[in-house]
N, C-alpha and C positions, 0 to 999 in steps of 0.2 A: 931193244926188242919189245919191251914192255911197252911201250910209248906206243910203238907201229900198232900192235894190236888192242890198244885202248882204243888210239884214232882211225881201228877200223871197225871195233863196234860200237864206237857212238857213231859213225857214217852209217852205217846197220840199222843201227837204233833209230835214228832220223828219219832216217826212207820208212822203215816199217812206222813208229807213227804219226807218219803224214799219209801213209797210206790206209793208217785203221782210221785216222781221224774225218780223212776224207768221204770214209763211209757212213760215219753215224751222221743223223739228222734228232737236233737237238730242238725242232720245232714241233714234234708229235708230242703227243700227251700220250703216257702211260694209262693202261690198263690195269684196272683193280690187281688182275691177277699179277701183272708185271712188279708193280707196287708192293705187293705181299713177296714176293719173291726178294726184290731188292731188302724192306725188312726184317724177312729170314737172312740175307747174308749178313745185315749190319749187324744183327742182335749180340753176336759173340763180339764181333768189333767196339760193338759201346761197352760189353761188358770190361772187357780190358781196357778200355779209355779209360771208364769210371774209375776201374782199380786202381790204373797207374797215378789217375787225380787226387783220389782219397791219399792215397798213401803217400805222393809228395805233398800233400796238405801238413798231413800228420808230421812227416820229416820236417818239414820247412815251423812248424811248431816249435816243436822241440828244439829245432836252431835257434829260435826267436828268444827261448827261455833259457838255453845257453848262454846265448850274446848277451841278456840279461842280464844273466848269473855272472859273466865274465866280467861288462862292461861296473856291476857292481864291487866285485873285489880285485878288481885293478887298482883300485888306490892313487898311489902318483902317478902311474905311470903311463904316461900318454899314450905309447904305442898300442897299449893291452888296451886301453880307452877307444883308438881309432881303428885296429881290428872290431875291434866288436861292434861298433858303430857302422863299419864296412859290413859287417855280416850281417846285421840285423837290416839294411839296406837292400843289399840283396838280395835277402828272404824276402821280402819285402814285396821288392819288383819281381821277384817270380811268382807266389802266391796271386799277385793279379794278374800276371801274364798267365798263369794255369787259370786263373778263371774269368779270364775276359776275353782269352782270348776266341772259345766258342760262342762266344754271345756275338761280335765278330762277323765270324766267318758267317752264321747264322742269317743277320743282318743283310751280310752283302750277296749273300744268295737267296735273300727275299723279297 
């Protein structure tokens, strides 16, 4: 039953936007006024980007000095060595994926 009514509102979903998309016209240029409008909606939007950046910044930190701390008093033991080396990996490639990845997006819509 669940299925039937998934695949009837994403059929729903498709018609409506192919029908909103149909109507915008992506060739006009904004007006001052429109433009201030759009950055009144965004402003609480960045704010919560920022937040949620800063603070997996911070998190992703603290992992990093973790994996440190761990990767130093492992000692023998290999495993506790390649956890932490996996983790500080990770942190790693996320830290630039949260901050590359607006520069990005940025880029390919300019």
């Amino acid at each position: 039953m669940w299925n039937k009514l998934f695949f009837i509102a994403l059929l729903v979903s498709i018609v409506f936007v192919q029908a909103a998309y149909a109507e915008l016209d992506f060739d006009t240029e904004l007006s001052s006024d429109e433009e201030a409008t759009i950055d009144e909606i965004l402003e609480p939007v960045m704010k919560v980007y920022r937040f949620i950046k800063y603070t997996a910044t911070v998190i992703g930190v603290l992992m990093l000095v973790f994996a440190g701390i761990s990767f130093a008093t492992s000692g023998g033991d290999n495993a506790q060595k390649e956890r932490a080396k996996n983790t500080a990996a990770g942190v790693v490639v996320g830290l630039i994926l949260i901050w590359v990845a607006p520069l990005i997006v940025e880029y390919i819509f300019t």
